[in-house]
Structure formats: structure tokens, C-alpha cells
N, C-alpha and C positions, 0 to 999 in steps of 0.2 A: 209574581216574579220569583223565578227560583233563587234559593240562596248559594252563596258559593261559599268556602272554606273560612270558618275563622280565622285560621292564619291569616289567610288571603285580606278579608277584612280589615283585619289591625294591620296589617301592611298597608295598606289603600288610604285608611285613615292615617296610619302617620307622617306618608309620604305628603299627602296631602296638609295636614298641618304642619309639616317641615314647609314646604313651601309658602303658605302663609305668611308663617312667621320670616319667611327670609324677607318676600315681599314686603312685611312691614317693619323689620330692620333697616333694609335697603332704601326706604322711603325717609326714614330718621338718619339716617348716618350720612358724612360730607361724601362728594361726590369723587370718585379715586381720578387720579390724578394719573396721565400715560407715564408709563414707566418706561428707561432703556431697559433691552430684552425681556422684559413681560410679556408673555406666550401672547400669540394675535390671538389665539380661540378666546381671548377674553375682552375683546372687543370686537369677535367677530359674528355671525348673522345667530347663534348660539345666544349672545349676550342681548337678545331684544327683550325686553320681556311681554312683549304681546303674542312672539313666535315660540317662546320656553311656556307661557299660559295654555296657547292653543295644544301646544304636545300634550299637555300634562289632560286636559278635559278629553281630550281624542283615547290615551291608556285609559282612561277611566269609563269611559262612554264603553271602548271594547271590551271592557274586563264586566260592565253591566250587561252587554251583549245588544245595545242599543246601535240600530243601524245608521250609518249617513242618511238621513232624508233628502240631503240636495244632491246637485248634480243629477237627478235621474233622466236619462236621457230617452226622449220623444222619438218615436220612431216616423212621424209625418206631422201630418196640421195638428195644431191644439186646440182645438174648441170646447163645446160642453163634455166631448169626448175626447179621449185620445190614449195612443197606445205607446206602452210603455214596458220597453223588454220585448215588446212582439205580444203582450196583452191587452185589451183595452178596458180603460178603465172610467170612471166617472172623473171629468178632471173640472177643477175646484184651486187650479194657482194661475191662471192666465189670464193675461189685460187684452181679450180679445172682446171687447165688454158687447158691443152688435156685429158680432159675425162678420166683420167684414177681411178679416185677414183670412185668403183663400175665395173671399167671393169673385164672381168671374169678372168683371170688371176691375176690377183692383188687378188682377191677374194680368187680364189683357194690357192696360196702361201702363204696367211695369214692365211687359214685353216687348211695346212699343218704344219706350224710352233706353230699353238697350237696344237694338235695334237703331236709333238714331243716333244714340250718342255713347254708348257701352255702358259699362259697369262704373265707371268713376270720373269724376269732373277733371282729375289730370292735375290740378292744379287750386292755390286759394282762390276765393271768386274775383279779391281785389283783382289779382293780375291777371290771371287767363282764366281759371275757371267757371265765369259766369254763364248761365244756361237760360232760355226762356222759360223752362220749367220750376226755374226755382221764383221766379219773380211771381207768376203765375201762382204757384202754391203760397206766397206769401201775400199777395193778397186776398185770396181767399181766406186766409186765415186773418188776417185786418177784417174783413167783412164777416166772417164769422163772430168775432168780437165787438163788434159795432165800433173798431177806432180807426186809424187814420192808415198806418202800416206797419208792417211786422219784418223780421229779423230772423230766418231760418241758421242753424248750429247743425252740425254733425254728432253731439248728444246732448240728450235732457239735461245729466249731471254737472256738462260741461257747463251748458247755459245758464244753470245758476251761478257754476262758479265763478265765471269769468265776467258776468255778468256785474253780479253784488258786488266780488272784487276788486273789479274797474269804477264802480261808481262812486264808492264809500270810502273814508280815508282816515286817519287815525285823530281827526279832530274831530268825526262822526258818531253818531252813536247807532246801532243795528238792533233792536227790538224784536225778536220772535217768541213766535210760539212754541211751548216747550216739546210739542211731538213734529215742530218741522222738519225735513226732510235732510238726507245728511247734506243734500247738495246743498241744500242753502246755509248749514253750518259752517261746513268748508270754504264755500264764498266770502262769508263774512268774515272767518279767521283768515283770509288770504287778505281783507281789504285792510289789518291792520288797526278797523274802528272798535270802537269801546263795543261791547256784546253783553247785552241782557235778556234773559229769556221772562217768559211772563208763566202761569201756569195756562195748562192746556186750556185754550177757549175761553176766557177770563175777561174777559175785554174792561169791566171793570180796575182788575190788578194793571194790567198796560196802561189804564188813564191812569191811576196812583204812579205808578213808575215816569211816567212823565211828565206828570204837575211836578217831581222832585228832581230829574235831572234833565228836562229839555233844557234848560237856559243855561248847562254848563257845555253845550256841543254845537255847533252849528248847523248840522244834519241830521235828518234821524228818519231812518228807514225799519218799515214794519213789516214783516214776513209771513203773510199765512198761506193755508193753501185752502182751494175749495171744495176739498172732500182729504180730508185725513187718511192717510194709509194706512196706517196700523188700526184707526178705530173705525172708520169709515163713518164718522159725524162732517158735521160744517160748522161754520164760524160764524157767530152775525156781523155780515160782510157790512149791513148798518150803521151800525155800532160805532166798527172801526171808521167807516169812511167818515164821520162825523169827529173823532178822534184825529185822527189824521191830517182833519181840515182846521179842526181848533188848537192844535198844537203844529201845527205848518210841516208838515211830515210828509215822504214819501211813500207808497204805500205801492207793494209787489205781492201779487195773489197769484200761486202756484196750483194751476187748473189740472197737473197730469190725469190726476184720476177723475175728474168732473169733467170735462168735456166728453160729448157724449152719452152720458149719462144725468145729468141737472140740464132741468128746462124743457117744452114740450119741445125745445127742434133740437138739444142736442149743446146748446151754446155755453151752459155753464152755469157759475152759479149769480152772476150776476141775470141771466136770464129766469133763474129760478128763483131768485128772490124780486124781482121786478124793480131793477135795481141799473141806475144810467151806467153802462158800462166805461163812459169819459171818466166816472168819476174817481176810476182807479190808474192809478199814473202806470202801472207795467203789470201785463195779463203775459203771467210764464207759461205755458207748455210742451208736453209731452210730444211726440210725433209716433210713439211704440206702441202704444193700448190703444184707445180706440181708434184711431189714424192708421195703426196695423203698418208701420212703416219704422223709422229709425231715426232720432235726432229732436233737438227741442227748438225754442223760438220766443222771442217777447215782443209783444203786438202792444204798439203805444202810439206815441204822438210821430207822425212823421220826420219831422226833423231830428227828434232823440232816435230813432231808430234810425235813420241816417246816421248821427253821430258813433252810434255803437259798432254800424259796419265798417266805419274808417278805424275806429280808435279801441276797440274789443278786442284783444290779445287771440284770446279762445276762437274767434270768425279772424280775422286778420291772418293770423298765422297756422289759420288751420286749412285744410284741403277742403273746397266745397261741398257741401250734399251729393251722395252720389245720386244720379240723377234715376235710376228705376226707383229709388226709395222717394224722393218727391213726388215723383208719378203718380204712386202707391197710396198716397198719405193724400196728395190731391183728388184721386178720386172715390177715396173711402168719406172724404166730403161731401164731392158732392152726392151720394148713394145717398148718406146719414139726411141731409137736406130735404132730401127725394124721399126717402122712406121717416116718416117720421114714428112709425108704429113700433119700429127695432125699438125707439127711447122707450114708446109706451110699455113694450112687451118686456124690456130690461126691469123696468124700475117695479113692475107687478109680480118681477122674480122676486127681487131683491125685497120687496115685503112679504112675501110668502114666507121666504127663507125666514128671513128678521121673525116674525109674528111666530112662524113653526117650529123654531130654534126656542124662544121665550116659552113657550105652550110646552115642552119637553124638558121645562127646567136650566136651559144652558145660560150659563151668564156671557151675552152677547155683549157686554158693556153701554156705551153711548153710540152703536150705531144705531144711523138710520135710513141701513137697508136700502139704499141706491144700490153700490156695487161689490163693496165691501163690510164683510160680515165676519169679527174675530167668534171664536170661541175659546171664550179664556178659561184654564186649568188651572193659572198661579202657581204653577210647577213645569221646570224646564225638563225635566224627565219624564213628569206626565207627557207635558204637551209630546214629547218625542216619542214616546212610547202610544201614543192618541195618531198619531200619525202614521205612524206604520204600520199597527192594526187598522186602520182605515184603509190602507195601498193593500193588506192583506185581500180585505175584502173588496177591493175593486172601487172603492176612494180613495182620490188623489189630490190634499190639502195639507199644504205643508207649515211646518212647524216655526211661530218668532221665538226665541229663549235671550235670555242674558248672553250676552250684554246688548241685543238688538232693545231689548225692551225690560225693565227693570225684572228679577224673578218671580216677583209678586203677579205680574202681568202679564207671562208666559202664554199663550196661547196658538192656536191654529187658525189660518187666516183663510178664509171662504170671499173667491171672487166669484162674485153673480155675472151671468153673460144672457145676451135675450136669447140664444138659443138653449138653455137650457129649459129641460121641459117640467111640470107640476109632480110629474112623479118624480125624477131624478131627484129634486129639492128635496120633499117629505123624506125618499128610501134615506139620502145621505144623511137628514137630521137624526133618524128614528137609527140608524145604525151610530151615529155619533155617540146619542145619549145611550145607549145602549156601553158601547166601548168604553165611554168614558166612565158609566158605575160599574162594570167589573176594577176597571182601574183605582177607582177609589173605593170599593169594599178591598181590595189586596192592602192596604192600608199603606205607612211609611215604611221604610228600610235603612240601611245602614247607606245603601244607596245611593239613596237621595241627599244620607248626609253629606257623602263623599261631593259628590257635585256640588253643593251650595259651598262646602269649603274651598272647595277649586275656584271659584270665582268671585273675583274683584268685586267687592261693591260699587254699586252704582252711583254716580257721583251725581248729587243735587243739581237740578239747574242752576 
């Protein structure tokens, strides 16, 4: 990394510990109180301070010459390939986990569904909007899961929220895992219930946490998912259901990234751990990764998914599924069912990758190489700077930094898809480990310090 100007430097850094410190002024002093004629810019979109943090890391990122890694816009389909600016490149950020967004069936069933019914249901399902297509897609996804019936949403994120929101109440207590997802964070703070997180995949620490405060709540809801985003490990889904049943607990397992990829047909992780899928009271998913379509859904007991379509805010008051994206999502089912070899061909990427990435030295953390493969750098300037040199070169994997992931756990997130092919994997890893030790023989910078002062500590579970 070149250097720039001393001056420049001790300006960067002081600007930077000036704000610090205000930041922690601000956190100790009482809260000011509205004043008559006190200017509005001082309680206007200026005075947030998540939007005065974000300016301040953006001057700084520019003045380091680090480029935006998001937003980069796709020029057609994204698969193991895709093009980017009008180039194409190896692409390594998409939940198109077996190819089936763009396959031609998918295609067609989405063409047909406009064609019959247009581009959107018009309306919430209670009142006018209900379609034969979405009923249909919902029980497929019941029999996908081995229960009873399911609950299609207009999104994933939503589905948590509205979901955990509506069930949980402030006499409750909400139990998650410390890398769950933000939708099932923001559920649980919207439901009002008392909220404890456990450490990542602990299952142990969750029993301790509730031999000491189940008897002080009347409900108590347990949150994991079955393939972790950020790390791309599992949970012993075991474990818990045993927890869950000895301490009289709810228990919601968040499939986005597992479906599709766990299990020789594709069902998940209760099919990959040979595991009664009854045994869990609410199976969440995704409809955008490997469904290759848009919205989420919880497939449970009949009558509770009844209950949810009357009385669930987020479905109640929302506009139906539009109806090509059902289409879409239903028959990237039934393909996944029919081809079982995409699972095969996926999960022998995603150890190649895992295995290839170890073998080059990369600290790949706790995955286990399903679909999701980090490479952690423990530096948010690495990792961003690990990213762009990688788009340089015709990979395209982009960058988690603070506050997505504490900075210690910085890294570049690799999604496996079955069509990617044995060489694509190797070139990407053997180009990685390559990028990433010129990056660390250039050693640290005044740089780096600037960014780590920019940014808020991460606050403990």
C-alpha cells in the first residue's frame, strides 16, 4: 500500500480520535433536552450517529483508496460465472447454490404463471389475493420438510420478523445463537421478550442459561439456523431438540442456507442428521438461494400455520406472493427432488473448496464446506483490500468487515454452487493464498489504524 502525506496522516488520525472521543463523551453525558429555536440540523438526519459513523469510515476508506466492494452490478444470470461491468468473472457471492435460477424449467413456470395471472397477486391473500399456485408451492414445501403445512411471506427477513414478533411476548424469554441472523434478532426485539444469546453453537452454554432462568418466564423460544452464514458450520440439531423438550421450549430452525444443500435429496439438516423432522416445532426458510425465487415461509403443524395466516401482521397485511416468483420456487423443487446429483455435485464442491483452501494455509474457520466457505484475514482492510484484488483478477467474493462481524473475524465469504467446476475452485484458492501474503508481507499502516479508530466496538452478546 502506498503511503500518503504525513500531514495527511495526523489529520486522518486526529479527525478520527476526535470522533472517538466525542462518541464516548456522548455515551457518558445526560441526554440534551429540545430546546426553543435550537437549530433542527441538530436533531436532524446529520445528528444519527450510525449515519455521521458511516461518512466518517467512507472519507477514510477514500483517502486509503479502498474501493466499494458492493453494489457491483451483474450484467445477466449469476452462476459459477458471471459478468460484471461487461467482464466476466469467476463469481463466488451468490445463493444460486444447484443452478437452478435460469434453468429452463424454472424459466418456463415463471412464464406461464404471468401469462395466467401477471406479475402480482393485487392484493393480501386473506382478501382477494389468494392463487392456486401459492397453495401448491406451500405444500410442497410441508412435504419437503416432512410436516404437516407451511406459510409462504413475501420475504425471508420479513418471515422472521413477523413471525418471532407475533409469537413471543415480554413475559417470554428468546434464546439464540450468537451468529443468528439479523432477521431473527429484529423479531425477537420487536416481540418485546427478554433476549439472551448463548455463544456460537454451545449447546451446552444454552442448557446452563436455562436450568437458571427458564422458571422465571413462561415461554422460551430457541433460534438457530441450519447452516450458519457467516461460518458456514451446523448446530447439533440433537442436542437441542433434547434441550428444548427437557426444558418445555419452542424450538425454530432457520434453513435459508441448508435447504438444498444438507441431505442426499436436498431437505435439510434435519434430513442430514437423520433427525424426525416433527421434532422441531417451526422449519423457517428462504425462497431466494436455492429455490432461485423471492420470499420466506414456516412449515409446522397445520393448525399453527393456519393460525399465522389469520393473525401474522407481516402475511395479514402484506400483498400476496407475486405469483411467477411461486411458480419459480415451486418448480426449482420439484428439478432439486428429480436431480439429486446437483446435492451430490454441490457438497463435493464445497469439500474440495474447504480441504483446498486448508491445504494453502487459509484459516477457513469452522466450516464444513457445504455451501459456505469464509476466508478470514481478522482485518477489515485486509479483507477489502483481499477482495478487490481478487475482482482484479477475475474473482468475485466479497468482503464481511465490522460491524457485519466483530474485526477480529473480518473476512471474505465463498459461496459453493454445483456448477462450479474442480478447476475454478483450486485457480480461486491458489489466487487467494497468493493475494492474500503479498497483503500481509506489506505489513501494517497508519491505515489500518485509522479504520480500527473509526469503528465502534463490538458489543458482547
Amino acid at each position: 500500500m502506498s503511503d500518503f502525506t504525513s500531514r495527511a496522516k495526523q489529520r486522518l488520525v486526529e479527525e478520527l480520535l476526535a470522533a472517538r472521543n466525542r462518541r464516548a463523551n456522548k455515551s457518558q453525558a445526560p441526554r440534551p433536552e429540545a430546546q426553543p429555536g435550537r437549530a433542527k440540523s441538530s436533531y436532524g438526519l446529520d445528528s444519527i450517529p450510525g449515519f455521521r459513523q458511516m461518512r466518517l469510515q467512507k472519507g477514510a476508506a477514500d483517502m486509503l483508496k479502498l474501493e466499494n466492494p458492493f453494489f457491483q452490478c451483474h450484467d445477466g444470470l449469476a452462476g459459477a460465472t458471471s459478468s460484471i461491468n461487461g467482464r466476466e468473472v469467476l463469481n463466488f457471492a451468490s445463493y444460486n447454490y444447484l443452478g437452478l435460477n435460469g434453468h429452463p424449467e424454472v424459466k418456463a413456470a415463471a412464464e406461464a404463471a404471468v401469462q395466467r395471472y401477471g406479475t402480482s397477486a393485487s392484493a393480501s391473500r386473506l382478501v382477494a389475493g389468494e392463487r392456486p399456485i401459492h397453495r401448491e408451492l406451500e405444500k410442497a414445501l410441508a412435504d419437503l420438510h416432512g410436516v404437516e403445512d407451511a406459510v409462504v411471506m413475501v420475504s425471508g427477513h420479513a418471515t422472521n420478523v413477523t413471525t418471532i414478533g407475533h409469537i413471543m411476548g415480554p413475559r417470554d424469554l428468546i434464546l439464540y445463537d450468537s451468529w443468528i441472523h439479523n432477521s431473527a434478532v429484529q423479531g425477537a426485539a420487536l416481540s418485546g421478550a427478554r433476549r439472551l444469546s448463548f455463544p456460537h453453537n454451545d449447546h451446552e452454554a444454552a442448557e446452563r442459561i436455562l436450568q437458571d432462568q427458564r422458571r422465571r418466564h413462561e415461554r422460551v423460544l430457541i433460534l438457530l439456523e441450519g447452516i450458519y452464514s457467516m461460518d458456514g458450520d451446523l448446530p447439533n440439531l440433537a442436542a437441542f431438540i433434547d434441550i428444548k423438550r427437557r426444558h418445555d421450549a419452542i424450538l425454530l430452525v432457520d434453513e435459508a442456507h441448508s435447504v438444498g444443500v444438507l441431505g442426499k435429496s436436498g431437505r435439510g439438516i434435519a434430513e442430514q442428521c437423520g433427525i424426525d423432522p416433527t421434532d422441531v416445532d417451526l422449519w423457517m426458510g428462504t425462497l431466494s438461494k436455492t429455490l432461485s425465487a423471492c420470499g420466506g415461509y414456516i412449515a409446522s403443524r397445520a393448525d399453527f400455520v393456519e393460525y399465522l395466516k389469520y393473525t401474522a401482521p407481516g402475511f395479514v397485511f402484506s400483498v400476496g406472493m407475486s405469483p411467477p416468483l411461486a411458480a419459480a420456487a415451486l418448480a426449482s423443487i420439484q428439478v432439486m427432488l428429480r436431480e439429486p446429483e446437483r446435492i451430490a455435485r454441490l457438497q463435493a464442491r464445497g469439500q474440495l473448496f474447504l480441504e483446498t483452501a486448508r491445504a494453502a494455509g487459509l484459516d477457513v474457520g469452522t466450516s464444513e464446506g457445504f455451501s459456505v466457505v469464509p476466508v478470514i484475514t481478522g482485518n477489515s482492510v485486509v479483507a477489502t483490500k483481499l477482495g478487490q484484488r481478487l475482482l482484479e483478477r477475475g474473482i468475485n467474493a466479497l468482503p464481511i468487515i465490522h460491524p457485519a462481524v466483530p474485526e477480529k473475524s473480518a473476512r471474505l465469504r465463498f459461496f459453493l454452487t454445483s456448477e462450479h467446476e474442480e478447476q475454478q475452485i483450486r485457480h480461486a484458492v491458489a489466487v487467494t493464498a497468493e493475494e492474500l501474503a503479498r497483503l500481509q508481507s506489506e505489513g501494517g499502516s497508519v491505515r489500518e489504524l485509522a479504520i480500527r479508530l473509526a469503528m465502534p466496538k463490538t458489543p458482547e452478546p
